[in-house]
C-alpha positions, 0 to 999 in steps of 0.5 A: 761510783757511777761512770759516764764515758767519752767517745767510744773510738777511744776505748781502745786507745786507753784500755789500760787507763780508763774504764768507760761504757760507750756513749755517742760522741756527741754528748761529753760528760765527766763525773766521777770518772775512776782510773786503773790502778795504772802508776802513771793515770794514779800519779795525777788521779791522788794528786788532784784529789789530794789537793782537793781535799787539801783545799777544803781542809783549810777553807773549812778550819775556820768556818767550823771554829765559828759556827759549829760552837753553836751546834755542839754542846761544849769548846771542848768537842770543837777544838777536838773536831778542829784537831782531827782536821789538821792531823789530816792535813799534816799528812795529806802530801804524804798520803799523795805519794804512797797513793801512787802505789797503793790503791788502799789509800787512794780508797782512804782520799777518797773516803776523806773528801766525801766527808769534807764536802758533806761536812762542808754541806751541813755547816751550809745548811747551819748557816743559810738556816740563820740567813733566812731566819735574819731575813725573813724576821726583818721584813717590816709590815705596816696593816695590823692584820699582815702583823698578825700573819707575820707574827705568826710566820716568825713563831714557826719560822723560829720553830722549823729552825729549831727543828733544823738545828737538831738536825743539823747537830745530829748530822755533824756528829754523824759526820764526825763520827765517820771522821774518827774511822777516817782518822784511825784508818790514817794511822794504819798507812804510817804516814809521815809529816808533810809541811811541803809539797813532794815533787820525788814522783815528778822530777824531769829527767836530767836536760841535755845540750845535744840537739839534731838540727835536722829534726828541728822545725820552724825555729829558724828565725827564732834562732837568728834572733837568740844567736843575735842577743847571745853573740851581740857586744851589749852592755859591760858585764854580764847579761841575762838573756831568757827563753820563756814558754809553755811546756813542751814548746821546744825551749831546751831544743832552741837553747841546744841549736845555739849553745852547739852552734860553731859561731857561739863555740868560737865566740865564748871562751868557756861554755857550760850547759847545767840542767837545773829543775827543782829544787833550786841547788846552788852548791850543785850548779856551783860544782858543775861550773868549777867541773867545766873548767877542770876544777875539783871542788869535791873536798869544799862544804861552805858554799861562800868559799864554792862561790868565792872560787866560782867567781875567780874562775869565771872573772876574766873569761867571756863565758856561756852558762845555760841554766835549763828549766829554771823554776825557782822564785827566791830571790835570796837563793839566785842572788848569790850565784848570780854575784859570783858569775862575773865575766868579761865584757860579752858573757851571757847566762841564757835561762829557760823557763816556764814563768815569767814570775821567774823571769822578774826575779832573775833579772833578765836584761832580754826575754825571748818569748817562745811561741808555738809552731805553724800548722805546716811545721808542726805536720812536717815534724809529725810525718817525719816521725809517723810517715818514715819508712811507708811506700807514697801510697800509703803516705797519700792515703794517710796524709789527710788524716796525719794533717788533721792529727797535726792540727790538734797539737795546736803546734806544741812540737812535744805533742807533735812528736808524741803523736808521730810515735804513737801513729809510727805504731799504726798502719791502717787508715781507720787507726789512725781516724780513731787517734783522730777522733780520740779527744788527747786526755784518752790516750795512753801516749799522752798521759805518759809522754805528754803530760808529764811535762805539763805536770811538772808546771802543775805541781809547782803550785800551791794548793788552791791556785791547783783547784782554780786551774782545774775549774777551767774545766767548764770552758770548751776548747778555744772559748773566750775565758773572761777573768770576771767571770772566772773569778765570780765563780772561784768565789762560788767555790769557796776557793778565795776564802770565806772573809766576805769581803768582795775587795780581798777576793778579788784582789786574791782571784787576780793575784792567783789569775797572774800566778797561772798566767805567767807559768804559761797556763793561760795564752792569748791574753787580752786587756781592755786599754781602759780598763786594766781589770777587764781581761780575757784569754784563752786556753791552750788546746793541750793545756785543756786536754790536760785539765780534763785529765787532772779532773776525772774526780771532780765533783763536776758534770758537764754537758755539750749537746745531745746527752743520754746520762744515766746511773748519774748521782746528780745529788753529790754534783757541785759543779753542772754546766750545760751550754748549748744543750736543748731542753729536751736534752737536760735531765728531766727534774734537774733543779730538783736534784742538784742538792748540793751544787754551788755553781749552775751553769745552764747557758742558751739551753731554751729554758721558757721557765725555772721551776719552782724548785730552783729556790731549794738549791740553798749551796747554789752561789753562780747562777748562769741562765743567759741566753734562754727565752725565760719569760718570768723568774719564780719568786722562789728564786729570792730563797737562795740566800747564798747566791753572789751570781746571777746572770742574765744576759741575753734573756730578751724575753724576760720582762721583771726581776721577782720582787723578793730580790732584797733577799738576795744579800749576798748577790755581788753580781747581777747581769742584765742586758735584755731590753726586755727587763723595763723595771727593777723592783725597789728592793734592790736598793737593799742590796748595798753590797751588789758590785756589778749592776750591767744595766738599769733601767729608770723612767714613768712606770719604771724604776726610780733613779733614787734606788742607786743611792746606797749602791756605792760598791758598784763598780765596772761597767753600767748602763743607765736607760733612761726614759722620760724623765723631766719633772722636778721630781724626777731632778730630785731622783736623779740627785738622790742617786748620787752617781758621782759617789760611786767611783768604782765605775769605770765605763759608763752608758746613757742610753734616752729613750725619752725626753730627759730634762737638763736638770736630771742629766746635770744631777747625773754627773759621773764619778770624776775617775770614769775612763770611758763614757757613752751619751746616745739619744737625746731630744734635747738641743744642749749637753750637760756641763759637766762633760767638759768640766768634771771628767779629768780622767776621761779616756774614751768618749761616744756622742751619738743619736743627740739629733737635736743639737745643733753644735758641739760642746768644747771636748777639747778641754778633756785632758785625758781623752783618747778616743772620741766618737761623734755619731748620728748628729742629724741637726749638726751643719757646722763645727766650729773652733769652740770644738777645740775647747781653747779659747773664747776670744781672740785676746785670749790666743796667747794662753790658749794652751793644748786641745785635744792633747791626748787625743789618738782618734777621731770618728764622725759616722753618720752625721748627714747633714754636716757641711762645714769643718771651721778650718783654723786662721793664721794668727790662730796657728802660731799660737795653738797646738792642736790633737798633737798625739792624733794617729787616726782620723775617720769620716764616714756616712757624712755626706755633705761636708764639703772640705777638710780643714787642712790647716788644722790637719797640718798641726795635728802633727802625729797624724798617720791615718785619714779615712773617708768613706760614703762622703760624696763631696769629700770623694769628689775632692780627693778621690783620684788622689790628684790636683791642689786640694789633694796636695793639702792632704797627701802629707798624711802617710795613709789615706783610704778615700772610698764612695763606700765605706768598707767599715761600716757603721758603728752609731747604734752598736751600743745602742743595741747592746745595752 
């Protein structure tokens, strides 16, 4: 198996664990890394590789009961294929535990997943080999003479398919022949049946409560606040307080300098410290319970009479009970416990755990999250390890490195005093630049200390949540990681099933995206206020050097700066991913050897062209070209039939999609945002299953608006560039489209960058759910109607560029509106009471109801020629309520508004923030915080008056990112 390594300052680090030849530690490549023999590199090594093969047993269960019928000769060889599968999965567990210790089986796993990944291939190949013939037969013609052409194609396409199918038969029987040896040398090893998965191998050592104070740092304030929920009188009854973190974090530590705190051993009556792990044991926990109080429970079987007299112990005392590193999410298996400890008035059950999953099913009344040291406290906790005993001398020459050692810890205490032993083992300075420079995964303290602990949330999951955890491995330290784009790429792996429903998938990817979530996986996490489903977070640094660890044998290549790879199989590759890497630095002829790659990942590489050879990449499923200077995609990129992925973000240069994209009927997901692309071809109006379609582009001598009316999946976010467009025939387009039918959309954009007519603009009516909606640039003088009228659930607004519209339609009558933005009005002089959206006639004052009720923030940018704000009258005040829920008010680059309406600004009652900046006349007015024109505004808490805005403006952000 070829063998690419890591940074060469490592090696001695990791003699006994891994293998490597030397590479310049600028390149960072993993292939088919292998592993000594070593109990503790193996361990993770099988695992991994178990749940690998796991994963493609099942996903390929069904995939083979429906197509290979069609390849063999009778059911009988089929039901006889699928029960070789499932004999294998039956001991796949087993088959992990034994591999720890043998490396015979470890041999046999390996062995195991070569044939189903091929076997994977080849049933690929069966179906791709239909997709084409299913496409390419259902191309219509009208000229005689192409009918002619396209007969003949179709009689050789028939043909070549028949050809392929013998093939296809001969390499499936081929692979089932090599399954047989595979299944006979199961039985050599004995293995025994598995329905679950066996934690023996990595069950934690037994918690204790015992903690020296002097060696805990940075917890201070985290412990005032646990001491404050344990020690507080609460409600009656007993109250469940959590401690929740990643591994490693320091939760028993914490839980430790309470429970043996003087003030919580005089405050409770009974205190008991109970290391609970995995398996959830309730007779166990019982046990230790009476055991605190003096009770003998030794000669008592039935667990409802140990929990009756759990109960009667516990009843009237105000009791402390830790339950340390609670896993367990059975809810029938904690009910019962948690019934029978009822004390008095003040008791607290204090948990820690890794899941928030656990969290919800305990029923926690508080949660104490816990998070990671500061670089300070994190140094301090490493030097006092690795730095004691050492002259001042010495401590100065080592300090530099020692801090910046720290920093990798990423202030995990466990990996700051792993670290800290590992350097209390060295004395010079260029040991310690070489821990320093060894990436964590590489060194032996690490993987028997550190990740262990990790491992244990690892093994907690199922087999697939395993695998879509390892692929994060593409993602460098500290990068954004977008949960749309992570599950696009699950889904390219076949990791959420083969259902071809893109409704099930996802909702699978965001359940499985949770899973890891909430064990602490993933950190940093961040949701679009409009847009639940748009998620981001990040990865913790030792979380990554843990991930690259389990994946020493994935079929994964990836590449960050300069490469030299050699003795490279790159035809057994299924994952490559490149970013940042120059053209030059890519394997020459790479398109043309990745057979059997499902994602390609080659992102800001300087590609100018794709080969040709693209399109013979038929497993490929994500493509990734963003951020490249492509000028032109080569037609053979419609040949990938399997494609759900193509992005293109980024790749300005790139003027037209290729023609044939209606061959793409699996795409699901087509990234534009190159202002290059001015036209889409007709065929994508095929592709009816497409979900997301970032940008589209309609106009004389571009793409026809009519193209969308199929294209009712669509969903997220889309920009519609719309250039000259105001013709009858144009309005009739615009209707054909339908865009209101297409209600998964939630974020929505016009950008006009011609003349469009009202007709078109009113036939363009959103879908009523849209939460967030972008208008920029427009010659015309009026808005559509259904700005005010259609969009019940609007939530954010952004009007800019309209420079020929002299007022502003009466936006206060969105109901669910939060955010408004009104930028670059250049013909806007005035805004009057009609903005508010509530009223047309005086008469009409006592009914007028709310404007604005939602609204938290309101921004005018780069409206030059605004002179007047209509303030609100008297009778007016008494029968309006006006922005009650408005926190933020900003007011740049508007030179000429010559005063605020104060009145209204007294009834926007929630008001906390006013901000003025690069307004002149408002400058002169309230600049120096003083006088009666100031007293009208200083009841607003925070106001920032500046002659120059700080913030910049923000009128043509959207512009140029659409």
């Amino acid at each position: 198996m070829p063998l690419l390594s890591r940074s060469p300052a490592a090696i001695t680090a990791i003699r006994s664990i891994v293998a490597a030849e030397k590479k310049p530690s600028s390149s960072r490549v993993i292939i088919y890394r292998s592993i000594t023999a070593s109990s503790a590199a193996c361990r993770y090594l099988t695992s991994n590789l178990t749940m690998a093969v796991f994963a493609l047993v099942e996903r390929l269960a069904p995939l083979i009961e429906k197509e290979v019928n069609l390849l063999l000769e009778s059911k009988k060889e089929v039901e006889n294929l699928t029960g070789k599968l499932k004999k294998i999965q039956e001991v796949l567990m087993d088959a992990e535990r034994t591999a720890v210790t043998d490396p015979n089986v470890k041999s046999w796993l390996k062995e195991l997943q070569d044939v189903s990944y091929e076997m994977d291939d080849a049933l690929d190949e069966w179906q791709t080999a239909n997709l084409q013939l299913q496409i390419e037969g259902s191309e219509e013609v009208s000229d005689p003479w192409e009918k002619v052409i396209s007969f003949i194609q179709s009689v050789c396409l028939c043909f070549q398919h028949v050809i392929g199918r013998r093939e296809i038969n001969l390499k499936i029987k081929g692979l089932i022949g090599k399954l047989d040896l595979i299944v006979q040398g199961k039985d050599e090893f004995n293995f025994l049946r598995s329905g679950g998965h066996n934690l023996q191998e990595f069950k934690r050592i037994e918690s204790y409560s015992l903690v020296d104070s002097l060696s805990v740092h940075g917890r201070s304030r985290d412990k005032e606040n646990l001491m404050r929920n344990l020690l507080s009188e609460g409600r009656n009854g007993v109250e469940i307080v959590s401690i929740v973190g990643t591994g490693g974090v320091g939760k028993t530590t914490l839980a430790g300098l309470a429970y043996n705190d003087p003030e919580v051993e005089k405050h409770f009556e009974f205190r008991k410290w109970i290391s609970v792990s995995d398996p959830f044991d309730v007779i166990k926990i019982a046990n230790l319970v009476l055991q605190a109080d003096g009770e003998s429970s030794s000669n008592i079987s039935n667990l409802e009479m140990l929990l009756q007299r759990v109960k009667n112990t516990v009843s009237e005392k105000r009791f402390l009970i830790v339950l340390d590193d609670v896993w367990t999410e059975d809810r029938t298996k904690w009910e019962p416990l948690k019934n029978s400890l009822q004390g008095a008035p003040g008791s607290r059950i204090l948990m820690t755990t890794r899941s928030d999953r656990v969290v919800r099913v305990i029923g926690t009344d508080t949660r104490q999250p816990l998070g990671k040291l500061s670089e300070q406290d994190c140094w301090s906790l490493l030097s006092k390890i690795a730095i004691v005993g050492r002259s001042e001398e010495v401590h100065k020459k080592l300090e530099d490195i020692g801090r910046k050692i720290a920093l990798k810890c990423k202030g995990l205490p466990l990996a700051a005093k792993t670290m800290g032993g590992l350097l209390s083992l060295k004395d010079t300075v260029g040991e310690w630049l070489n821990v320093l420079e060894s990436p964590l995964w590489q060194l032996e303290e690490a993987t028997v200390q550190l990740f262990p602990h990790l491992y244990l949330s690892y093994n907690d999951l199922s087999p697939v949540v395993k695998r879509c955890f390892s692929s994060c491995v593409i993602y460098p330290k500290d990068t954004l990681i977008r949960l749309d784009e992570l599950i696009r790429i699950w889904m390219a792996h076949g990791y959420l099933g083969l259902s071809g429903n893109v409704d099930r998938m996802q909702s699978m990817g965001l359940e499985l995206f949770k899973n890891l979530e909430m064990r602490s996986f993933f950190q940093e996490l961040k949701k679009d206020k409009y847009d639940e489903s748009n998620i981001s977070c990040k990865m913790h640094d030792i979380m990554h050097d843990f991930i690259n660890y389990l994946s020493k044998d994935d079929y994964c290549l990836i590449l960050y700066g300069g490469v030299d790879i050699k003795n490279c199989d790159f035809g057994k590759v299924r994952t490559f991913c490149a970013r940042n890497v120059t053209q030059e630095n890519l394997p020459s002829n790479l398109f043309s050897h990745l057979k059997c790659v499902r994602v390609l990942i080659a992102s800001d590489c300087g590609l100018r062209e794709l080969p040709r050879e693209i399109g013979k990449l038929i497993h490929l499923r994500y493509l990734d070209l963003s951020f490249n200077p492509i000028i032109e995609l080569p037609e053979t990129l419609c040949d990938l039939y399997n494609l759900q992925t193509l992005d293109l973000q980024g790749c300005f240069y790139l003027s037209a999609l290729p023609q044939g994209i209606y061959k793409l009927i699996n795409l699901r997901h087509l990234l534009i945002k190159s202002r290059g692309i001015r036209s889409i071809p007709q065929g994508l109006e095929r592709l009816t299953g497409l979900w997301t379609l970032t940008r589209f582009v309609a106009g004389r001598g571009a793409s026809k608006l009519g193209y969308l009316e199929k294209l009712n999946q669509l969903r997220g976010s889309l920009c519609l560039v719309l250039g000259d467009l105001n013709g009858l025939e144009d309005s009739v387009d615009a209707e054909k489209a339908k865009l209101k039918n297409k209600t998964h959309i939630q974020d929505l954009e016009f950008h006009l960058t011609g003349e469009v007519g009202v007709d078109v603009m009113e036939a363009l009516q959103p879908p009523p759910n849209l939460h967030r909606l972008r208008l920029l640039g427009n010659k015309g003088a009026q808005f559509p109607v259904w700005i005010t009228t259609s969009l019940d659930y609007l939530r954010f607004l952004h009007i800019g560029s309209f420079h020929d519209c002299s007022c502003l339609p009466p936006l206060g009558k969105l109901p669910m509106l939060e955010e408004l933005e009104i930028s670059s009005m250049f013909s806007m002089k005035y805004v009057g009471n009609e903005f508010l959206g509530i009223m047309e006639t005086s008469q009409e004052l006592p009914n007028a109801g709310t404007a604005f009720p939602k609204l938290r923030k309101l921004s005018f940018d780069g409206c030059v020629n605004w002179e007047k704000w209509e303030d609100i009258t008297g009778d007016e005040k008494d029968h309006l309520l006006i922005m009650p829920c408005l926190r933020e008010l900003e007011i740049v680059y508007c030179d000429k508004l010559k005063a605020l309406p104060h009145c209204l600004l007294r009834m926007a009652s929630s008001l906390e923030h006013l901000i003025i900046g690069s307004c002149n006349n408002l400058y002169s007015l309230y600049g120096d915080r003083t006088g009666d024109e100031w007293d009208k505004i200083s009841h607003i808490p925070h106001i920032d008056v500046d002659s120059l805005s700080r913030l910049g403006s923000v009128s043509y952000v959207s512009v140029l990112n659409c």
